[in-house]
C-alpha positions in Angstrom: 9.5 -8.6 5.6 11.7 -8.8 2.8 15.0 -10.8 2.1 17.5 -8.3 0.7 20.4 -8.2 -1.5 23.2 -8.1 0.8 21.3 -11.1 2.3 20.9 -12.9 -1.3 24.6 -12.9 -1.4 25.0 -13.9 1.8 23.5 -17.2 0.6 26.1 -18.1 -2.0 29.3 -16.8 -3.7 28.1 -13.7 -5.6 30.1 -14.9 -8.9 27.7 -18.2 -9.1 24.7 -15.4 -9.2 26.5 -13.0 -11.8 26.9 -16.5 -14.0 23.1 -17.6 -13.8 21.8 -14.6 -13.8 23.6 -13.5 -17.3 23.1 -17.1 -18.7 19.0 -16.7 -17.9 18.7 -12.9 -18.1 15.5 -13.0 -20.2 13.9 -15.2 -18.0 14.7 -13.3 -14.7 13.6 -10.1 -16.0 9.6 -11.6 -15.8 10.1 -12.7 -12.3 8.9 -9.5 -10.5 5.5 -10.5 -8.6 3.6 -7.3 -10.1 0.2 -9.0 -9.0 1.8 -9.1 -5.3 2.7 -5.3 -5.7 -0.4 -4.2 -7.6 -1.8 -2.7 -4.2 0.4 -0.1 -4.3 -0.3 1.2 -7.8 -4.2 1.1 -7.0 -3.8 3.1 -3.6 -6.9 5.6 -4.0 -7.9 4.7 -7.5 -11.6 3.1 -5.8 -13.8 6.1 -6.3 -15.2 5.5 -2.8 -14.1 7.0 0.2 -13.9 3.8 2.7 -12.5 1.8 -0.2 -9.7 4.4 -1.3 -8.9 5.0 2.4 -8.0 1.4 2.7 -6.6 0.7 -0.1 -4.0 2.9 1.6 -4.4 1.6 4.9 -3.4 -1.6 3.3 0.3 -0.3 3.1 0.7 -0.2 7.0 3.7 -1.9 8.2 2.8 -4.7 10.4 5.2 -7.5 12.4 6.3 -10.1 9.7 3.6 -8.4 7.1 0.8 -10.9 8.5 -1.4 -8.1 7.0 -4.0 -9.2 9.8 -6.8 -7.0 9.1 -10.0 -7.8 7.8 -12.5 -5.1 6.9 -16.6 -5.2 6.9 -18.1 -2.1 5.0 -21.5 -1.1 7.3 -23.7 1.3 5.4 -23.0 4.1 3.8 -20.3 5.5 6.2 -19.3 2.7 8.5 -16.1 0.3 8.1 -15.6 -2.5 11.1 -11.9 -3.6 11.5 -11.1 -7.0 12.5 -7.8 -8.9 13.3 -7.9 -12.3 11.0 -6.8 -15.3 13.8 -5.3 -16.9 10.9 -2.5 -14.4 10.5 -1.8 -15.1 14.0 2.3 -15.4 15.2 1.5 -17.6 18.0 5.5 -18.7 19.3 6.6 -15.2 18.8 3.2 -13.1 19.3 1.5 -15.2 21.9 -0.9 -12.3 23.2 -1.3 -10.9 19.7 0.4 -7.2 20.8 2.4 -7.1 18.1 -0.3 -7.6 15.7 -2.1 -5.3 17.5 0.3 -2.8 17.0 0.1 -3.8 13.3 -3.5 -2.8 13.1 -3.3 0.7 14.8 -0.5 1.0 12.2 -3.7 -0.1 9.4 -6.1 2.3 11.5 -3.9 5.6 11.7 -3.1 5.2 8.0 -6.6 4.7 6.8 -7.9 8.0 9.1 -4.7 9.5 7.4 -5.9 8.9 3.7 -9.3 9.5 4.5 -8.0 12.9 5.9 -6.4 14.3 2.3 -10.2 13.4 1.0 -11.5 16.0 3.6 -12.9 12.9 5.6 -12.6 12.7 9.2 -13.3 9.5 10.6 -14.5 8.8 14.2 -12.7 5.4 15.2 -14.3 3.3 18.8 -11.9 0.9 19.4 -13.0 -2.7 20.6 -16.8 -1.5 20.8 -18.0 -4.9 22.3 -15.1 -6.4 23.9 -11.1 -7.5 23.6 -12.4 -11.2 23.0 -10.7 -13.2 19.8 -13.9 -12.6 17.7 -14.5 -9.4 18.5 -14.1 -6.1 16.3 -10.6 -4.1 17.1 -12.4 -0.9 15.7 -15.8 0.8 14.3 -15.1 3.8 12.1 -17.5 6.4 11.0 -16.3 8.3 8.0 -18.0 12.0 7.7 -17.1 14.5 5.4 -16.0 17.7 5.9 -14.4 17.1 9.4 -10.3 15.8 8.0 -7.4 18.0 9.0 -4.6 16.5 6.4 -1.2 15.8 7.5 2.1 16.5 5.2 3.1 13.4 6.2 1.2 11.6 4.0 2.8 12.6 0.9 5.6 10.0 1.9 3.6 6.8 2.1 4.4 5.3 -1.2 8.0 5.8 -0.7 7.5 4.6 2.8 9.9 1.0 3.3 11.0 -1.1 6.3 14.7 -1.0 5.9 16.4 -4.3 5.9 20.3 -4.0 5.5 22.7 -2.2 7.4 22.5 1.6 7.7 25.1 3.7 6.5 28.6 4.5 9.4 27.2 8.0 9.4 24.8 9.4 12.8 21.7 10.7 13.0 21.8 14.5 13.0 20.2 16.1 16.9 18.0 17.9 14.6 17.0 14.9 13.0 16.3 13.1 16.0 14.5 16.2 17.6 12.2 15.8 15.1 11.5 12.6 15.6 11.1 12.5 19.4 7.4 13.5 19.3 7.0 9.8 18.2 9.1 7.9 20.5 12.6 8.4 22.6 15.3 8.7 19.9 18.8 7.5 21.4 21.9 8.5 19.8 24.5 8.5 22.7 26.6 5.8 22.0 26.9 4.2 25.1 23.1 3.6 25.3 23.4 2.7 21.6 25.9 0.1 22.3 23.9 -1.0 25.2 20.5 -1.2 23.4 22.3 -3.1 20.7 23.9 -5.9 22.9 20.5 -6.8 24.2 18.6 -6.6 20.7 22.2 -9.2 19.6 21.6 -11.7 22.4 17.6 -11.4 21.8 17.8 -12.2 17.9 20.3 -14.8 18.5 18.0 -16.5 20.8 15.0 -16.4 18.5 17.5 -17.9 15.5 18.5 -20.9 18.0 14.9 -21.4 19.1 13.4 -23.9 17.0 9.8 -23.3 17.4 10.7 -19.5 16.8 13.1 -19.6 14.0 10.3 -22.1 12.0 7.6 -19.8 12.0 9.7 -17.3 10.4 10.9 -20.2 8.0 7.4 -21.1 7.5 6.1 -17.9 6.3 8.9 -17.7 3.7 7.3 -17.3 0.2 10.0 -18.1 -2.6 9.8 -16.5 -6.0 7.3 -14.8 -7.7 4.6 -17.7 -8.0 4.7 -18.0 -4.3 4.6 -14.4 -3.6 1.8 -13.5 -6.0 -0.5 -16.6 -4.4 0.7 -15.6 -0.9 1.6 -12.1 -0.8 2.0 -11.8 3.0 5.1 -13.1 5.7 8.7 -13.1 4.1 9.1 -12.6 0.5 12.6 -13.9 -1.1 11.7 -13.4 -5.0 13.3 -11.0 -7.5 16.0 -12.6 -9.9 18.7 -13.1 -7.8 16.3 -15.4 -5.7 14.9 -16.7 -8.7 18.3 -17.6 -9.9 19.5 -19.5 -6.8 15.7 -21.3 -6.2 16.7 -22.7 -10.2 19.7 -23.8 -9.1 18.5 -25.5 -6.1 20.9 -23.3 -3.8 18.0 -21.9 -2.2 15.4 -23.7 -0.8 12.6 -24.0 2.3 14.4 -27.1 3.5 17.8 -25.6 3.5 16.9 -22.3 4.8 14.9 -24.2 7.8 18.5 -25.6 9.2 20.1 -22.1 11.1 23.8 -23.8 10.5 23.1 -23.9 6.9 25.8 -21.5 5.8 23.4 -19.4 4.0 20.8 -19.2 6.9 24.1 -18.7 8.8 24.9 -15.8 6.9 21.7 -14.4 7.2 21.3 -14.8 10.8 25.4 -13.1 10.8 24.4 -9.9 8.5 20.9 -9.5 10.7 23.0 -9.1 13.8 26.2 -7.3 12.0 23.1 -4.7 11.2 22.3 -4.7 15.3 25.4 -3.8 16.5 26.4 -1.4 13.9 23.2 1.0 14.1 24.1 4.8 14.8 20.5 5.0 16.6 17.4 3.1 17.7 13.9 4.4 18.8 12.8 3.2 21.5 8.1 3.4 22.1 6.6 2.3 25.3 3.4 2.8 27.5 2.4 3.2 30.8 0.6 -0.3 30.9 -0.2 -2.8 28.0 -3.6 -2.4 27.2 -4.8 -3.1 23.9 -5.6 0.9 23.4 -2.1 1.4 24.2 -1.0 -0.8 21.7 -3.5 0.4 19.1 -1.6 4.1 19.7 1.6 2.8 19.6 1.0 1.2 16.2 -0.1 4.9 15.2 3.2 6.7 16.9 4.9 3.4 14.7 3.1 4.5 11.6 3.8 8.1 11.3 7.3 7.4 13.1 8.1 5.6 9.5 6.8 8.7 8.2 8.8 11.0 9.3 12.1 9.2 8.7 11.2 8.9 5.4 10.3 12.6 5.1 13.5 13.2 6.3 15.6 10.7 4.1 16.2 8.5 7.2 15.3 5.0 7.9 14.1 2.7 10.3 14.4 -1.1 11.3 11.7 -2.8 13.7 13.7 -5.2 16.0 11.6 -6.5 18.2 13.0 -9.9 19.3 14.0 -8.3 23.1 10.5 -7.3 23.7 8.4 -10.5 22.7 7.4 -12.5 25.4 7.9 -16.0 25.4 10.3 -17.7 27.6 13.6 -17.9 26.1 13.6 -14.7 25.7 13.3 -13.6 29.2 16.3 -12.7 30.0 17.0 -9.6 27.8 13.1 -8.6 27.8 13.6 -7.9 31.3 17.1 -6.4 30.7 15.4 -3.7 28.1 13.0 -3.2 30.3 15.0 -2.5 33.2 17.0 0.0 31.1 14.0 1.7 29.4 11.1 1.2 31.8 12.7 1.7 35.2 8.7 2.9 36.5 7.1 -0.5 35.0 6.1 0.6 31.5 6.1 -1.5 29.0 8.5 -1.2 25.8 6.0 -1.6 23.0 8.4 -1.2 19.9 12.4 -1.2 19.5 13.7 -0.1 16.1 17.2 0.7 14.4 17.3 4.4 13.1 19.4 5.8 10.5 20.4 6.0 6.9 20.8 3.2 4.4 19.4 2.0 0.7 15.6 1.9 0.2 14.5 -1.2 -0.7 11.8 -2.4 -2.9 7.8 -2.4 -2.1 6.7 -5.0 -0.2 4.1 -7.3 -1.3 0.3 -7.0 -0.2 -3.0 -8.8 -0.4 -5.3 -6.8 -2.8 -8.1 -4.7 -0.9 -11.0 -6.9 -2.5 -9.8 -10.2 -0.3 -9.2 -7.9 2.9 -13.4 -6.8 2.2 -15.5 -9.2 4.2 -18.3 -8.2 2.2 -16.4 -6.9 -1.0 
């Protein structure tokens, strides 16, 4: 997750940025976190099958980019997956499905890279059991057996969006493309009724204390921060720089939600909501962790796909998280998307807006349990 321009300005009166920022313009130009966003330049550089298919895998998206994975290489052909309890979201996550999700996300991608290498990979998810400790996946990598997909030449230009998207819908072609991967909903009725209930649900989380701080928490500010915690939300880049120097921006401010600036933030986040020409809507049958596991991989090549097609997409997942306060419109959603019982796994805005910049990522070498 990543704090974008629109939102930088949101923080402060844009002329008190242009000022700093052309007063200190030598300075800000060094503040990008290239350490942080090395990952995504060495993506297949390893010379090792399992290694380069991971360093892929690494780019997953994943809720809050908790990057919970942790990786043991086995042998010669064997990588064991692991979800790392200290990237845990326990207010917002308290069952750990949306970190699951985030790690069939990390699973789909890595059988995806290790399929352009002619690799096929044979995954057994939770081989001894769903217990904390236990391993999410064993993956046997043999060569010869990889059917590559076209949509992996879009993972480096793959991005969360986090603005608005533009007042302009999502074409029926576009969105019959798309429905292999989840139900697509352009009619705006449904739109508008899918966006009242993702409103009242990130409203809720921004007014729940114990909520809104482990968002406020994981906030890493500037490029120091970010390149010696490259995981959670990222606010660096100059403008961010500029307003952390001038003391307009900081951990302590942002943690107060009537803090104008958080204000503002919390304001453009749900402005975004209710403005979205489309959203995606995944569920399941039950909730089992498999299920999860395959949503994360519908998730992952959703964010393909849109990307393929110059489109973008938005996870908002506030309405389906279950702790209390939220309740109320997790059952509502539910009620208007699961009418047989399923469960609504993912909920995400869909349509076309800015691409923003790479998200920060922990370097494969301190993902390797035994690097």
């Amino acid at each position: 997750m990543t704090l974008s321009r629109r939102k930088l300005l949101a923080l402060v009166g844009g002329g008190t940025i242009l000022a700093a920022t052309g007063a200190g313009a030598g300075f800000l130009a060094t503040r990008t976190p290239h350490k942080a966003l090395e990952p995504w330049t060495l993506a297949g550089t390893y010379g090792e099958i399992r290694r380069d298919a991971l360093s892929y895998a690494l780019l997953a998206p994943n809720p809050h980019n908790r990057q919970p994975w942790l990786v043991e290489l086995v042998g010669a052909d064997t990588v064991v997956l692991y979800r790392d309890p200290e990237k845990d979201l326990p207010v917002t996550d308290p069952f750990g499905r949306q970190l699951t999700i985030g790690m069939g996300c990390f699973i789909e991608l890595m059988e995806m890279a290790a399929a352009q290498m002619t690799y096929g990979v044979e995954t057994v998810l939770f081989p001894s059991g769903e217990g904390p400790n236990d391993p999410v996946a064993r993956c046997v990598f043999t060569p010869g057996t990889g059917t590559p997909s076209a949509l992996f030449a879009h993972v480096l230009n793959r991005r969360s969006h986090k603005d608005a998207f533009e007042s302009k819908p999502v074409p029926s072609e576009a969105a019959d493309a798309l429905s292999d991967f989840g139900a697509i909903v352009t009619a705006q009725e449904d739109v508008a009724r899918l966006a009242q209930i993702a409103s009242e649900a990130w409203l809720i989380e921004m007014s729940t204390q114990d909520a809104y701080m482990e968002s406020i928490d994981l906030l890493r500010i500037g490029k120091a921060e970010i390149n010696a915690n490259p995981d959670g939300i990222d606010a660096g880049g100059p403008m961010m720089e500029t307003l952390a120097l001038l003391g307009l921006f900081t951990r302590e401010a942002a943690a107060d939600p009537q803090n104008p600036g958080s204000q503002g933030v919390i304001d453009s986040t749900n402005d975004a909501i209710l403005n979205a020409p489309a959203f995606v809507v995944q569920k399941t049958p039950g909730n089992s962790r498999a299920e999860q596991i395959g949503v994360g991989r519908d998730w992952l090549r959703l964010n393909l796909a849109t990307t393929a097609l110059g489109l973008a997409v938005r996870p908002v997942s506030q309405a389906l998280q279950e702790y209390p306060e939220v309740a109320k419109p997790y059952t509502e959603i539910h009620a208007l998307c699961a009418p047989e019982g399923e469960t609504v796994q993912m909920l995400g805005l869909l349509g076309y807006g800015e691409t923003p910049a790479r998200t920060p990522r922990w370097s494969l070498e301190e993902k390797l349990l035994n690097a």
